[in-house]
VEXGU-203442 format. One line per 10 residues: number of its first residue (from 1); their letters; for each residue x, y, z of N, C-alpha, C, CB. Coordinates in nm, 3 decimals. Glycine has a CB too. Layout:
N
NUM> a> X,Y,Z,X,Y,Z,X,Y,Z,X,Y,Z  ... .
REM end
This chain:
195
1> xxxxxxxxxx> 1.206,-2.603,-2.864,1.128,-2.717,-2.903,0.992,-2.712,-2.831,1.203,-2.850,-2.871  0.882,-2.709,-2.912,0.741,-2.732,-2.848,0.696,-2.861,-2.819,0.642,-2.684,-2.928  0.668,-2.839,-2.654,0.615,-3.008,-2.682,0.464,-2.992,-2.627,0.718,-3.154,-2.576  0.361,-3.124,-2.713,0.246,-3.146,-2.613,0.236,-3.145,-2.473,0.205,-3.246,-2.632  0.207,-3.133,-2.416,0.199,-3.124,-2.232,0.077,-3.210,-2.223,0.167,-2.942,-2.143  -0.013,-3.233,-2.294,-0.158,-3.293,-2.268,-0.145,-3.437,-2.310,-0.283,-3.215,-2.356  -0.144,-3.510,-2.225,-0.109,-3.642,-2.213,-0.281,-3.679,-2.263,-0.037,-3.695,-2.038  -0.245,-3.785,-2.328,-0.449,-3.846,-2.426,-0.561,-3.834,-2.289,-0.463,-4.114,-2.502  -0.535,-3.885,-2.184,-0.601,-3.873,-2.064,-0.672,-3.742,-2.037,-0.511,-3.898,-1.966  -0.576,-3.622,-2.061,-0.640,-3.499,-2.003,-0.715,-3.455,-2.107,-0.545,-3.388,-1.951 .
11> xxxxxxxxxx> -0.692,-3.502,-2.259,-0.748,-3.440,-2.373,-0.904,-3.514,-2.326,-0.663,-3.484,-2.543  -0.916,-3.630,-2.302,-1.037,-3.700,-2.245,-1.118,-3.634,-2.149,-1.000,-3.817,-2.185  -1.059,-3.603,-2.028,-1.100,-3.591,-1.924,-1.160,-3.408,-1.993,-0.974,-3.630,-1.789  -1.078,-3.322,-2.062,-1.134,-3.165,-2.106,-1.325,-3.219,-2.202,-0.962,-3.065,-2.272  -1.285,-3.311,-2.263,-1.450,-3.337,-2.319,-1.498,-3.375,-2.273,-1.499,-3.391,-2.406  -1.488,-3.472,-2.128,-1.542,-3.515,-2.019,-1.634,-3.388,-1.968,-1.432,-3.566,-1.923  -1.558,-3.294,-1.958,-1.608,-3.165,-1.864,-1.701,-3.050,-1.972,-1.441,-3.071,-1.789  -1.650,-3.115,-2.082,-1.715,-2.956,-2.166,-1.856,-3.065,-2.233,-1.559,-2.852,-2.350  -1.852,-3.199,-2.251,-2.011,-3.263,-2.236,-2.090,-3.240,-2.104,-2.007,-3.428,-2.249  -2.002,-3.252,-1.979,-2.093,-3.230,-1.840,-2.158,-3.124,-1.834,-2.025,-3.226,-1.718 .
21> xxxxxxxxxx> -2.033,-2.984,-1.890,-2.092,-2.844,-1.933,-2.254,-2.833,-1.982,-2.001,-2.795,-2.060  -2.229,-2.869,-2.114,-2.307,-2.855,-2.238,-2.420,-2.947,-2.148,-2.231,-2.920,-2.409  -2.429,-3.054,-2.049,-2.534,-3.143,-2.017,-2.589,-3.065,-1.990,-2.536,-3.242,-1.938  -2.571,-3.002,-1.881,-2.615,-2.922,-1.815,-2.677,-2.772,-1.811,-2.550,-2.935,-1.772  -2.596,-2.698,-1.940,-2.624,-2.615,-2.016,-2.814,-2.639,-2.040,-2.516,-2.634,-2.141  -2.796,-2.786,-2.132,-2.939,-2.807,-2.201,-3.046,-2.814,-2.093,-2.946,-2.949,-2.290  -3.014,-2.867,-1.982,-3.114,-2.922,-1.862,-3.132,-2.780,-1.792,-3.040,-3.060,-1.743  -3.062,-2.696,-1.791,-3.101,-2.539,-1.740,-3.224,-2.485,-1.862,-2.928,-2.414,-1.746  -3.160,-2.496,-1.952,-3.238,-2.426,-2.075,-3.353,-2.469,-2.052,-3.199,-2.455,-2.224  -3.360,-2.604,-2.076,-3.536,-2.673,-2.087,-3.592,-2.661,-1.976,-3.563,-2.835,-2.118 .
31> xxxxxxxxxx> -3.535,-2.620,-1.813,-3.610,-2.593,-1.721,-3.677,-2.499,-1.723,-3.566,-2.591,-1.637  -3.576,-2.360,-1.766,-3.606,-2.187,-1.826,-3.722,-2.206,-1.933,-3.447,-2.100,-1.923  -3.730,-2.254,-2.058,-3.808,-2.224,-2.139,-3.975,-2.309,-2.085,-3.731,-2.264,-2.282  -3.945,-2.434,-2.013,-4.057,-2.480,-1.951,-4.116,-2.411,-1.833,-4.031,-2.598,-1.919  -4.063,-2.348,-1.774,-4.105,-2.214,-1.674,-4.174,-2.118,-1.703,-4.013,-2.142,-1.634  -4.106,-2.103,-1.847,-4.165,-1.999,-1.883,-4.324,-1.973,-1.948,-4.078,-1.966,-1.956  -4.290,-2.112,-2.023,-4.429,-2.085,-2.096,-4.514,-2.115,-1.981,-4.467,-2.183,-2.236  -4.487,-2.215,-1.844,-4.617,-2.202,-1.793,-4.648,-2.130,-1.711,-4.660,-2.286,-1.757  -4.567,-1.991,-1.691,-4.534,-1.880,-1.619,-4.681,-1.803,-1.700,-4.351,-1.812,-1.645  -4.611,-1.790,-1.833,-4.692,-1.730,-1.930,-4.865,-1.782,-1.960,-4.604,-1.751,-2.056 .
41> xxxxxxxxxx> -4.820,-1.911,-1.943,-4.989,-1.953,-1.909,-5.044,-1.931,-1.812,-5.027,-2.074,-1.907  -5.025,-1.908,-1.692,-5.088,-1.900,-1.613,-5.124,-1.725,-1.584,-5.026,-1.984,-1.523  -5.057,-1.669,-1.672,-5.083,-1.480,-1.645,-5.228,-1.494,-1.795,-4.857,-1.319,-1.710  -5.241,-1.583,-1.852,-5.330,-1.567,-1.959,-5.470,-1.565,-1.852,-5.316,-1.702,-2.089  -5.536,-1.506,-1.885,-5.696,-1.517,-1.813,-5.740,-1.500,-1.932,-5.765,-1.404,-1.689  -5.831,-1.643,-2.004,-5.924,-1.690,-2.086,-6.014,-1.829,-2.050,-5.850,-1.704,-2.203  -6.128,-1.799,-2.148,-6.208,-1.884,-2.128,-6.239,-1.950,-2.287,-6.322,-1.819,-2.047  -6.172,-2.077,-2.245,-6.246,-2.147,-2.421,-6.341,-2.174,-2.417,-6.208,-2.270,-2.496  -6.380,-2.181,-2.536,-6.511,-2.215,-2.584,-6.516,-2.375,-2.668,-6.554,-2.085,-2.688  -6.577,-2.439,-2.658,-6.580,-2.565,-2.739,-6.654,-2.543,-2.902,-6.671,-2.681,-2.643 .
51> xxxxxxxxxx> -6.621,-2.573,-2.993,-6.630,-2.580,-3.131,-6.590,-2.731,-3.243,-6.540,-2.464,-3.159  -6.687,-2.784,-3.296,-6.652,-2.781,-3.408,-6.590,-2.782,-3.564,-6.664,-2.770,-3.385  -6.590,-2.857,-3.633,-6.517,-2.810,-3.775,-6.582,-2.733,-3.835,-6.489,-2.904,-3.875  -6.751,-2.761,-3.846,-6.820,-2.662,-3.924,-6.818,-2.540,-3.873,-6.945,-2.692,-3.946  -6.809,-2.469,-3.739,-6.798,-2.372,-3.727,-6.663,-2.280,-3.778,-6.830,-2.379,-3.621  -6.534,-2.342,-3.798,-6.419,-2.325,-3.879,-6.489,-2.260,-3.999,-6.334,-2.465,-3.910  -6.567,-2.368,-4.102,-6.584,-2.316,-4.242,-6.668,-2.194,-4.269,-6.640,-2.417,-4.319  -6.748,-2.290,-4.132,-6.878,-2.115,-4.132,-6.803,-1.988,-4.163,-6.962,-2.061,-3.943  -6.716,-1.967,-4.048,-6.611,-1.851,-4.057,-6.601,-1.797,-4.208,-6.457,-1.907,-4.006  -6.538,-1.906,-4.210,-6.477,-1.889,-4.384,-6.588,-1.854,-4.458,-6.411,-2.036,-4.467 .
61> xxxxxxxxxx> -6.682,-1.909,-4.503,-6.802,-1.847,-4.582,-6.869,-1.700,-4.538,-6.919,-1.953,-4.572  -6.866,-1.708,-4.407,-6.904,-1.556,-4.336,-6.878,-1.476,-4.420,-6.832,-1.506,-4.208  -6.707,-1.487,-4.488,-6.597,-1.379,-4.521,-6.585,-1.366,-4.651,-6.461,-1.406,-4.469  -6.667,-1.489,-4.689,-6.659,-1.472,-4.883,-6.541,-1.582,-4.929,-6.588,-1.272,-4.951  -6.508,-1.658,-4.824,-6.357,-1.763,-4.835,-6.408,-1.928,-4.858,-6.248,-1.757,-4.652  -6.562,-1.905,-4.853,-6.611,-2.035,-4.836,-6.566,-2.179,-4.914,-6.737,-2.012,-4.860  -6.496,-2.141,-4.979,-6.422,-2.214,-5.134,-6.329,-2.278,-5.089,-6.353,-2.116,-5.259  -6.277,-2.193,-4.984,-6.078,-2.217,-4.994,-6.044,-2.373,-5.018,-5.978,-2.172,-4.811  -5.985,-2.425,-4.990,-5.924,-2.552,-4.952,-5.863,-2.557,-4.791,-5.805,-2.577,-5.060  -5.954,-2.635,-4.694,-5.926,-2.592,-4.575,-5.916,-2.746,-4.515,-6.038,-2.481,-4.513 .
71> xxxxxxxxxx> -5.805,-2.786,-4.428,-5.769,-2.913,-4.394,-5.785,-2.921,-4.202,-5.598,-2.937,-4.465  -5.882,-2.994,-4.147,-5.904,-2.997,-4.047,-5.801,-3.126,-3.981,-6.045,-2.997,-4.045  -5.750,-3.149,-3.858,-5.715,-3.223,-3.826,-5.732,-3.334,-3.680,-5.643,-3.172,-3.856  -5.782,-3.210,-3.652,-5.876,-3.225,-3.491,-6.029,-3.275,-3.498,-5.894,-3.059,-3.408  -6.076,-3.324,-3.444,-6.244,-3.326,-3.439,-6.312,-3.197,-3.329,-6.298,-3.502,-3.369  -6.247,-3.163,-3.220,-6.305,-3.071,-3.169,-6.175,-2.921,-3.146,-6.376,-3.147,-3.033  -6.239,-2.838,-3.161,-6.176,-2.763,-3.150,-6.203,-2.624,-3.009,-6.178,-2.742,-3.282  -6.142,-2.546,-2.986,-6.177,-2.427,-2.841,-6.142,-2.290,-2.910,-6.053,-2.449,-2.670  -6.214,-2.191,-2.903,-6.173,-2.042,-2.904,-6.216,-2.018,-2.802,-6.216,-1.946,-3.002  -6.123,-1.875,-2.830,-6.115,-1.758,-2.681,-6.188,-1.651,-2.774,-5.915,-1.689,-2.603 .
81> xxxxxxxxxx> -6.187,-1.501,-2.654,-6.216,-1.405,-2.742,-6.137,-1.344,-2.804,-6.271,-1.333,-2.704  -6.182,-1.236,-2.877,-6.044,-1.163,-2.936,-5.943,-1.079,-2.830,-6.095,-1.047,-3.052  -6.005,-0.992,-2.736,-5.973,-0.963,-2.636,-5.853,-1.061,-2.516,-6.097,-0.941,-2.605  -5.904,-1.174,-2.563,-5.810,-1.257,-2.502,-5.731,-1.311,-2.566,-5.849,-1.337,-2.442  -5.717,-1.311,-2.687,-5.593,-1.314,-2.748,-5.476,-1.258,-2.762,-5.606,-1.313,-2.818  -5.508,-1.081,-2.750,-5.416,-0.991,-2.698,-5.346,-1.009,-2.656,-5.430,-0.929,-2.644  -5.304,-1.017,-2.573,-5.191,-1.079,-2.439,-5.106,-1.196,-2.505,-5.288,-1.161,-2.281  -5.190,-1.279,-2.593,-5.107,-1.383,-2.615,-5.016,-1.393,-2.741,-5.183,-1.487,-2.610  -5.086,-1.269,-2.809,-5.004,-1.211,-2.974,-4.914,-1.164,-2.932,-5.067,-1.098,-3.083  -4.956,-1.037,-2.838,-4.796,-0.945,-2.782,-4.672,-0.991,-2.708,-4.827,-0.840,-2.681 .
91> xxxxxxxxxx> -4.729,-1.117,-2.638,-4.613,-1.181,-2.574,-4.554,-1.304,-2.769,-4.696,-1.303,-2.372  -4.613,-1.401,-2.812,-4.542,-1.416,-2.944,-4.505,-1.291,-3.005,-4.625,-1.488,-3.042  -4.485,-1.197,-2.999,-4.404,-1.131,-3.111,-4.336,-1.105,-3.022,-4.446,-1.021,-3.209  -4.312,-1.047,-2.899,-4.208,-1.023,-2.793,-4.069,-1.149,-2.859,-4.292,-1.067,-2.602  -4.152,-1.246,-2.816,-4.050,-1.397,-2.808,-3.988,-1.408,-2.966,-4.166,-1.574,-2.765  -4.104,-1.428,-3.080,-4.011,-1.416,-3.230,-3.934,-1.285,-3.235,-4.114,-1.416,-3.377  -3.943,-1.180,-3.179,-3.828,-1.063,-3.225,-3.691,-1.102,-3.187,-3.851,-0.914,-3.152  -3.719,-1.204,-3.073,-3.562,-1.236,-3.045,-3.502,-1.387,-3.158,-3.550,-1.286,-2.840  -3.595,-1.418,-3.224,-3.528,-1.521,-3.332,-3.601,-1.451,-3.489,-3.587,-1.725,-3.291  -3.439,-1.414,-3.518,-3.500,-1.366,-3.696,-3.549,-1.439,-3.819,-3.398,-1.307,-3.769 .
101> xxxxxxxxxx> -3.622,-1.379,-3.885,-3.629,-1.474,-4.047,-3.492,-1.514,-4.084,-3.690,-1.374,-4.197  -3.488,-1.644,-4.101,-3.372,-1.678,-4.189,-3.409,-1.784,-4.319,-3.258,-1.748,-4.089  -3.361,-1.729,-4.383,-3.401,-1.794,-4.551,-3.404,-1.940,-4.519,-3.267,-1.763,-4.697  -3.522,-2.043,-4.565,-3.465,-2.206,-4.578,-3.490,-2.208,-4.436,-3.284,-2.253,-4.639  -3.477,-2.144,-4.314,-3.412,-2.257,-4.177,-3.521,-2.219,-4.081,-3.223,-2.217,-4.094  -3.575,-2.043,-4.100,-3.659,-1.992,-3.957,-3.733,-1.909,-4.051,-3.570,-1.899,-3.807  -3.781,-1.934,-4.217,-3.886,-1.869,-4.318,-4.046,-1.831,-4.213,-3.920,-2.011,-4.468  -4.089,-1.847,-4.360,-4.245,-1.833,-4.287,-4.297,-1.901,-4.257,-4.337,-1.793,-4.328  -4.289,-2.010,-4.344,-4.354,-2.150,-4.312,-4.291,-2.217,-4.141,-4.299,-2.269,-4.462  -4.177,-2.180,-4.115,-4.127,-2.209,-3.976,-4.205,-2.114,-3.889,-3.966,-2.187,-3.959 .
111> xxxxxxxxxx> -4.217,-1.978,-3.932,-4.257,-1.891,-3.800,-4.404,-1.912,-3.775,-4.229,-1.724,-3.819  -4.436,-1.928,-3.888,-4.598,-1.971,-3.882,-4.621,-2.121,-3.787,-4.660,-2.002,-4.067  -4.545,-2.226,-3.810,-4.574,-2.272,-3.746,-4.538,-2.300,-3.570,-4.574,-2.327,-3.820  -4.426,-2.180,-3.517,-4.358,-2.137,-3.441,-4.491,-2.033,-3.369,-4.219,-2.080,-3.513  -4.539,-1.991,-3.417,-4.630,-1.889,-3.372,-4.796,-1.969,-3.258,-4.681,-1.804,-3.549  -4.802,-2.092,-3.417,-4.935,-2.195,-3.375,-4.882,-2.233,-3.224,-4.957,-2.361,-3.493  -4.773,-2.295,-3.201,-4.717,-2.380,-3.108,-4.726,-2.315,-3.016,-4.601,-2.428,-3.122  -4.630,-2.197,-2.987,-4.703,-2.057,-2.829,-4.808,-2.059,-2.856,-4.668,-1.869,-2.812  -4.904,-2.034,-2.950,-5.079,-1.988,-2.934,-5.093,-2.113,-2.853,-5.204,-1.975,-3.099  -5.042,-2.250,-2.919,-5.160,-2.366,-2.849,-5.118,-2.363,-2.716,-5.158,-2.543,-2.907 .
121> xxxxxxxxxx> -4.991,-2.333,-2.672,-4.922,-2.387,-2.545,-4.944,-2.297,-2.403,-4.761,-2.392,-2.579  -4.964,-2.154,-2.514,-5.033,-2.018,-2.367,-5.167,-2.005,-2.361,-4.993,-1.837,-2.388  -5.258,-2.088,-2.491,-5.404,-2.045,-2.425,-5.487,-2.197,-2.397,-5.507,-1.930,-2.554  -5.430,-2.278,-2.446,-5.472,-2.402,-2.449,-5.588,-2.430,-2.550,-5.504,-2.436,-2.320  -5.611,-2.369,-2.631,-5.664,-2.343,-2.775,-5.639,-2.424,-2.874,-5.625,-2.232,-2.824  -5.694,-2.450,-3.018,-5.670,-2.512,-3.131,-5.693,-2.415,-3.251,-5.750,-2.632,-3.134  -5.750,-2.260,-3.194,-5.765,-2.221,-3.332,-5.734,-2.086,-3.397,-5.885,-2.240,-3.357  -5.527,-2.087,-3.392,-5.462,-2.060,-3.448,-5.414,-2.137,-3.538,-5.412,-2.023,-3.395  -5.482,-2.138,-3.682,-5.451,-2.182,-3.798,-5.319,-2.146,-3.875,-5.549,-2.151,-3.864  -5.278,-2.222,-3.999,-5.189,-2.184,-4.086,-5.256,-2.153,-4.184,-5.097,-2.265,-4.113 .
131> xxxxxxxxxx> -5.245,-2.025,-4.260,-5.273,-1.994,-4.387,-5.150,-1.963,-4.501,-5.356,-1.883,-4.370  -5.164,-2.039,-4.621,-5.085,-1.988,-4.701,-5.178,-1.966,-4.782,-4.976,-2.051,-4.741  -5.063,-1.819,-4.843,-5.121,-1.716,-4.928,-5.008,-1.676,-5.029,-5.174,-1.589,-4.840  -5.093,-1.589,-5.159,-5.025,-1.524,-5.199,-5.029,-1.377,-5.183,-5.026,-1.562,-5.290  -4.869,-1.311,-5.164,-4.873,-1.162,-5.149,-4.857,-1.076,-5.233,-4.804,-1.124,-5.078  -4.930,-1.010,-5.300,-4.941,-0.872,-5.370,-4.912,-0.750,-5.306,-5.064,-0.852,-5.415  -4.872,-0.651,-5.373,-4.824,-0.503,-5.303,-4.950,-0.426,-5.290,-4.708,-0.406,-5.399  -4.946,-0.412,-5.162,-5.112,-0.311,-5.155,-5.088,-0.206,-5.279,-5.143,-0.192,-4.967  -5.027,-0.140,-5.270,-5.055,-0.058,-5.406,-5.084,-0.069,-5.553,-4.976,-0.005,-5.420  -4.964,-0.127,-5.569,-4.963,-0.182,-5.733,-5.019,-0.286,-5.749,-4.838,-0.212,-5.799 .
141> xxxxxxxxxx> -5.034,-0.349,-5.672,-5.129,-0.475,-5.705,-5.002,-0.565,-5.763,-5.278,-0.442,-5.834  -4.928,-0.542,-5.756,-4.776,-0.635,-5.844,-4.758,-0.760,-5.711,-4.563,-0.493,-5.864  -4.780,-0.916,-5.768,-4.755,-1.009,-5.751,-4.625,-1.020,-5.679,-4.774,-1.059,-5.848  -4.581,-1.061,-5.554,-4.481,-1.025,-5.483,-4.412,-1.231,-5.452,-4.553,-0.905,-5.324  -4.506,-1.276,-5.394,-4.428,-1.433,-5.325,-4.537,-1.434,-5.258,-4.266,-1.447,-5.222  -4.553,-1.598,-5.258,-4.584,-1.706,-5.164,-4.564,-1.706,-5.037,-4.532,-1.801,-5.192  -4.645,-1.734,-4.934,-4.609,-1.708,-4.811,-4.718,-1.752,-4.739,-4.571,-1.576,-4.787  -4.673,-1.806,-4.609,-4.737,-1.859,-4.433,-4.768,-1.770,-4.370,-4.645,-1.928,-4.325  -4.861,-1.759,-4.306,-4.848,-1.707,-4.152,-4.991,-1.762,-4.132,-4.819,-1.520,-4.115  -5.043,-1.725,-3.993,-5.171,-1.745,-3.921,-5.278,-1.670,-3.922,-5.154,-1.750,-3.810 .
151> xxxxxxxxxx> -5.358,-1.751,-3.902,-5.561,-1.726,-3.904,-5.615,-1.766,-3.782,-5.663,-1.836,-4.027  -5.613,-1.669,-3.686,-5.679,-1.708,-3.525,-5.865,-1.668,-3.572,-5.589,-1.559,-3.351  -5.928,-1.748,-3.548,-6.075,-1.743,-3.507,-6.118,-1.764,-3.370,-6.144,-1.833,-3.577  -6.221,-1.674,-3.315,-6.224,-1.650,-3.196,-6.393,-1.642,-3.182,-6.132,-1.524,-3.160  -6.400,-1.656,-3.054,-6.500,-1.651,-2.986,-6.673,-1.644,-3.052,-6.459,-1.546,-2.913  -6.628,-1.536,-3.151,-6.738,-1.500,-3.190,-6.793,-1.531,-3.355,-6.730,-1.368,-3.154  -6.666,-1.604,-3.388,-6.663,-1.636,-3.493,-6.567,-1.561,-3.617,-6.783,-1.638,-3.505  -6.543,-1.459,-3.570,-6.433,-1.371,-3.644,-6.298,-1.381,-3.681,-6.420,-1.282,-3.591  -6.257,-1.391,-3.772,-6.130,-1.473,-3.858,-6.008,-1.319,-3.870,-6.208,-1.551,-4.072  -5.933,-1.368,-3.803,-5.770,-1.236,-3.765,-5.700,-1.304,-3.840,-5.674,-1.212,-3.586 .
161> xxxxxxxxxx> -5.603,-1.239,-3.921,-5.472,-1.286,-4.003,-5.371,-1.251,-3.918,-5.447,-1.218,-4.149  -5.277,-1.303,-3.862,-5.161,-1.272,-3.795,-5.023,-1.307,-3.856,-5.172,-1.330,-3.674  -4.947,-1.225,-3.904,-4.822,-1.210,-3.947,-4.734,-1.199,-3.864,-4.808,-1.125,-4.016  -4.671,-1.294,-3.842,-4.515,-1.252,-3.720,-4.417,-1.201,-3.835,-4.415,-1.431,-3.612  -4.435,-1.215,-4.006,-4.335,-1.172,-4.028,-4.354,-1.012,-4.118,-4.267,-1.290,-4.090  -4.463,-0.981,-4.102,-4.468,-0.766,-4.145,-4.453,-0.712,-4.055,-4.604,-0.670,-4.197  -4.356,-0.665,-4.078,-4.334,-0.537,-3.930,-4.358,-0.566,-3.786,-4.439,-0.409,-3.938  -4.341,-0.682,-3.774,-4.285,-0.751,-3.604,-4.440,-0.805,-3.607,-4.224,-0.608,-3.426  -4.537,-0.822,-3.660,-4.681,-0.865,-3.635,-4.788,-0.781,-3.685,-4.704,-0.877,-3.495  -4.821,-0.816,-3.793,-4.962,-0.740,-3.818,-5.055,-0.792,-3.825,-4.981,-0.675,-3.912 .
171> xxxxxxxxxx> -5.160,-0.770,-3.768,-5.281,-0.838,-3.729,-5.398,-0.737,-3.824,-5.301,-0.837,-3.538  -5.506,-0.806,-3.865,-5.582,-0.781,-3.975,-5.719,-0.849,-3.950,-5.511,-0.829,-4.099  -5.800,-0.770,-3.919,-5.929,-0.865,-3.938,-5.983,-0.887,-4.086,-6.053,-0.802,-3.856  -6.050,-0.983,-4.105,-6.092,-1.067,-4.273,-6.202,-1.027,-4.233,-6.076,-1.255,-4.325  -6.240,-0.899,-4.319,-6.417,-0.905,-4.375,-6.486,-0.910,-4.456,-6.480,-0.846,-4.366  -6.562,-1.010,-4.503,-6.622,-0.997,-4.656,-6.615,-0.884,-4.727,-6.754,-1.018,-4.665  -6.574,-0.886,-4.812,-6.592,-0.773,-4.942,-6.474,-0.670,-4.929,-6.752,-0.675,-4.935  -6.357,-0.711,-4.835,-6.300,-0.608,-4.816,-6.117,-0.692,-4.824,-6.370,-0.526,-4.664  -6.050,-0.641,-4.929,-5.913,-0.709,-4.958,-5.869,-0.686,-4.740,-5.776,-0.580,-5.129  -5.725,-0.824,-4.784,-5.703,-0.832,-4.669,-5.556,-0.771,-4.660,-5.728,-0.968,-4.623 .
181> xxxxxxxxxx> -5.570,-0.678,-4.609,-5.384,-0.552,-4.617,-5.352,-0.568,-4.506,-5.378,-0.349,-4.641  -5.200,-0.526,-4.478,-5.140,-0.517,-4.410,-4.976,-0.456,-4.418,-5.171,-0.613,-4.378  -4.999,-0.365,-4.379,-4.855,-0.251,-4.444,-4.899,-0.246,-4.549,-4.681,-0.293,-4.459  -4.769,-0.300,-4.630,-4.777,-0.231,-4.762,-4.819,-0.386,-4.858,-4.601,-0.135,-4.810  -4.872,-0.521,-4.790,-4.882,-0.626,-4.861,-5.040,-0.625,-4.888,-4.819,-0.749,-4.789  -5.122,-0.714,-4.958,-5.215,-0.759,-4.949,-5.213,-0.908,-4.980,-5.286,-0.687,-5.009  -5.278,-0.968,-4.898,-5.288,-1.092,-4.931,-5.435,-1.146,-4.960,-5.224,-1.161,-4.831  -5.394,-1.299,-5.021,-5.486,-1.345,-5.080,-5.468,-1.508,-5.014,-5.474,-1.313,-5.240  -5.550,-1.533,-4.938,-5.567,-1.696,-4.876,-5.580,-1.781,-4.985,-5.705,-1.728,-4.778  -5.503,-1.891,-4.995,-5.537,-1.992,-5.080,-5.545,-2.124,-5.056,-5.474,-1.987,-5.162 .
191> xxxxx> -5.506,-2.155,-4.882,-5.581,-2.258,-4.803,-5.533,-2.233,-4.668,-5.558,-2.411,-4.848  -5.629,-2.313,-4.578,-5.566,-2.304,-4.430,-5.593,-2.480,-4.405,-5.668,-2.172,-4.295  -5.505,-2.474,-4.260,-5.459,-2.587,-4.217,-5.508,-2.596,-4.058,-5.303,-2.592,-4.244  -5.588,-2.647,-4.017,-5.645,-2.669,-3.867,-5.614,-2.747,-3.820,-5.756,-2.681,-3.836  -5.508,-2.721,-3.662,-5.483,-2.879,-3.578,-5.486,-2.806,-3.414,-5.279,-2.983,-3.627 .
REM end
């Protein structure tokens, strides 16, 4: 004959201990990930610059994009240089390689905006943008999907496309007159989003 041994008390007292667990679990975590990023901020050596909305669009017209549909949300905004961005791309793709695309839950539209959030939080910056686009196959030119990722403008005025999701990060400078590739995609901006 099997009997319970766990009187209602101890069944209590086991979720007692595995919530204290799990409390505690979370309060380690958020100490670790808050360490970290300002671990990570403080190895950044940059200098912002104060900016503007019109200098945003300028960009954009620079590049032949002057049209887009572009949504500001800030009144002032800061770039770094490109040079100093470095450091802060290679450590985001370090950090997204350890969380994958997942359809619906961690897409593009998540990583994109997963990407903005480290940019703002390691350089103290505003201008890692969201761009959605559509993607075509660099080759065939064949219409592929809809898709997020980021538009860092920097220092000098120069507009980078950053993909956390082609090939762990591909970075692309936007120059007038010249399609914007990357691997084997090309894309086509069809608005950005500034905050």
């Amino acid at each position: 004959m099997n009997r319970n041994t766990h009187s209602p008390l101890q069944y209590i007292m086991e979720d007692l201990k595995e919530t204290l667990v799990n409390s505690v679990a979370r309060k380690i975590g958020v100490a670790t990930i808050t360490s970290g990023i300002k671990m990570v901020r403080s190895a950044i050596d940059d200098t912002p610059n104060k900016i503007d909305t019109m200098k945003i669009a300028q960009a954009f017209v620079n590049v032949g994009l002057g049209d887009l549909p572009m949504t500001t949300l800030d009144n002032d905004y800061e770039t770094i240089t490109w040079d100093e961005w470095q450091p802060v791309l290679d450590t985001i793709k370090s950090i997204a390689s350890y969380f994958p695309w997942t359809a619906e839950y961690f897409d593009c539209d998540n990583r994109a905006n997963f990407v903005k959030s480290f940019a703002d939080k390691f350089t103290d910056v505003n201008t890692c943008g969201l761009a959605y686009l559509q993607i075509y196959h660099a080759t065939t030119g064949a219409k592929l999907f809809l898709h997020y990722c980021n538009i860092i403008l920097t220092t000098d005025g120069k507009l980078h496309l950053f993909d956390v999701d082609n090939n762990g990060g591909t970075i692309t400078e936007i120059v007038k007159g010249q399609k914007i590739v990357g691997g084997i995609w090309r894309y086509e901006v069809l608005s950005t989003r500034w905050f």
